[in-house]
KETIBA-450046 format. One record per residue (C-alpha): residue in three letters; x, y, z. Coordinates in steps of 0.5 Angstrom, whole numbers, padded with zeros to 4 digits, always signed. Layout:
residues N
ALAXYZ
...
***
This chain:
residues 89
UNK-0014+0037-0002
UNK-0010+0031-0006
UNK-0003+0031-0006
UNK+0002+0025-0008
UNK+0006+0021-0002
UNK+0013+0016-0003
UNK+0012+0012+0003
UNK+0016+0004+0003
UNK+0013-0001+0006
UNK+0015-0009+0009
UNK+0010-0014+0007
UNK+0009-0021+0006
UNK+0006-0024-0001
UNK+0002-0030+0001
UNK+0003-0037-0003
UNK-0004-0035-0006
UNK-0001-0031-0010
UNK+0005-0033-0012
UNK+0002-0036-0019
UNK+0001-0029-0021
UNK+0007-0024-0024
UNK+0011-0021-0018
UNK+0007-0014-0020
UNK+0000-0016-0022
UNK+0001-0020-0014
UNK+0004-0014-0011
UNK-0001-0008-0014
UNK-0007-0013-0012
UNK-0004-0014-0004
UNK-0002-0007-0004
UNK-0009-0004-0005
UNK-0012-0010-0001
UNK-0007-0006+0005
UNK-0008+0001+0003
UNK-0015+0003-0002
UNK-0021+0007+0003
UNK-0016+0007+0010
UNK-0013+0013+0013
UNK-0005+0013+0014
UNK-0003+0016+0020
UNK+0000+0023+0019
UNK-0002+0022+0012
UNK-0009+0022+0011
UNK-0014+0018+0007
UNK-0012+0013+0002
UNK-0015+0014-0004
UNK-0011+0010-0009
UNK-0004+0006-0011
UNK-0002+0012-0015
UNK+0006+0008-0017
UNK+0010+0003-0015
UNK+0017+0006-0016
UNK+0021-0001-0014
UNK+0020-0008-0011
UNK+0026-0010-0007
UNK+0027-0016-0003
UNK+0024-0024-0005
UNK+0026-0027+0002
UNK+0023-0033+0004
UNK+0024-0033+0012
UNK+0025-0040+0015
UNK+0019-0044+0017
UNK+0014-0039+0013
UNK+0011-0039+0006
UNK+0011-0033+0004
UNK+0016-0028+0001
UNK+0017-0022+0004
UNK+0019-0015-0001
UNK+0020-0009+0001
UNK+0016-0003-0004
UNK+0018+0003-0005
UNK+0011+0006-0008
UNK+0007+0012-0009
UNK-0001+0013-0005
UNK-0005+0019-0008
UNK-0009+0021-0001
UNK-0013+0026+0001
UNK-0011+0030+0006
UNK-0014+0028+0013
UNK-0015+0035+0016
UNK-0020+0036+0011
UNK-0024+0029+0012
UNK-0025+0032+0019
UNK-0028+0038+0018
UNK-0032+0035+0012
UNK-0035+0030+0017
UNK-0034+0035+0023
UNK-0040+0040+0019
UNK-0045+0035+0017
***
């Protein structure tokens, strides 16, 4: 079973990626954090469904990177039936 989970996430965007537009560097990072793992509670990552907001910006002292805060949407499959499905093979 898929289902659609809103989740928000703190991350650092590394200096690397500062050369692309905000979004295109965000959707990039997000995917290298979330596709093909499996969340706690949620289940298996299947795709960045959408990022609803970007908030943030913060370059901490003695850092880099700039930090965002992201309110986004994961398309996940649902953990209990990974389970069974490995369970029974």
């Amino acid at each position: 079973m898929f289902y659609l989970s809103q989740i928000e996430r703190t991350f650092r965007l590394p200096p690397s990626l500062l050369n692309l537009p905000i979004e295109v560097a965000i959707e990039e990072e997000l995917e290298k954090n979330f596709l093909d793992k499996v969340i706690a509670n949620l289940g298996l990552c299947v795709s960045v469904y959408d990022v609803k907001s970007i908030e943030g910006g913060f370059i901490f002292p003695s850092d880099g990177a700039v930090t965002y805060t992201v309110f986004l949407i994961l398309y996940l499959l649902l953990f209990l039936f990974i389970f069974i499905f490995i369970f029974f093979l």
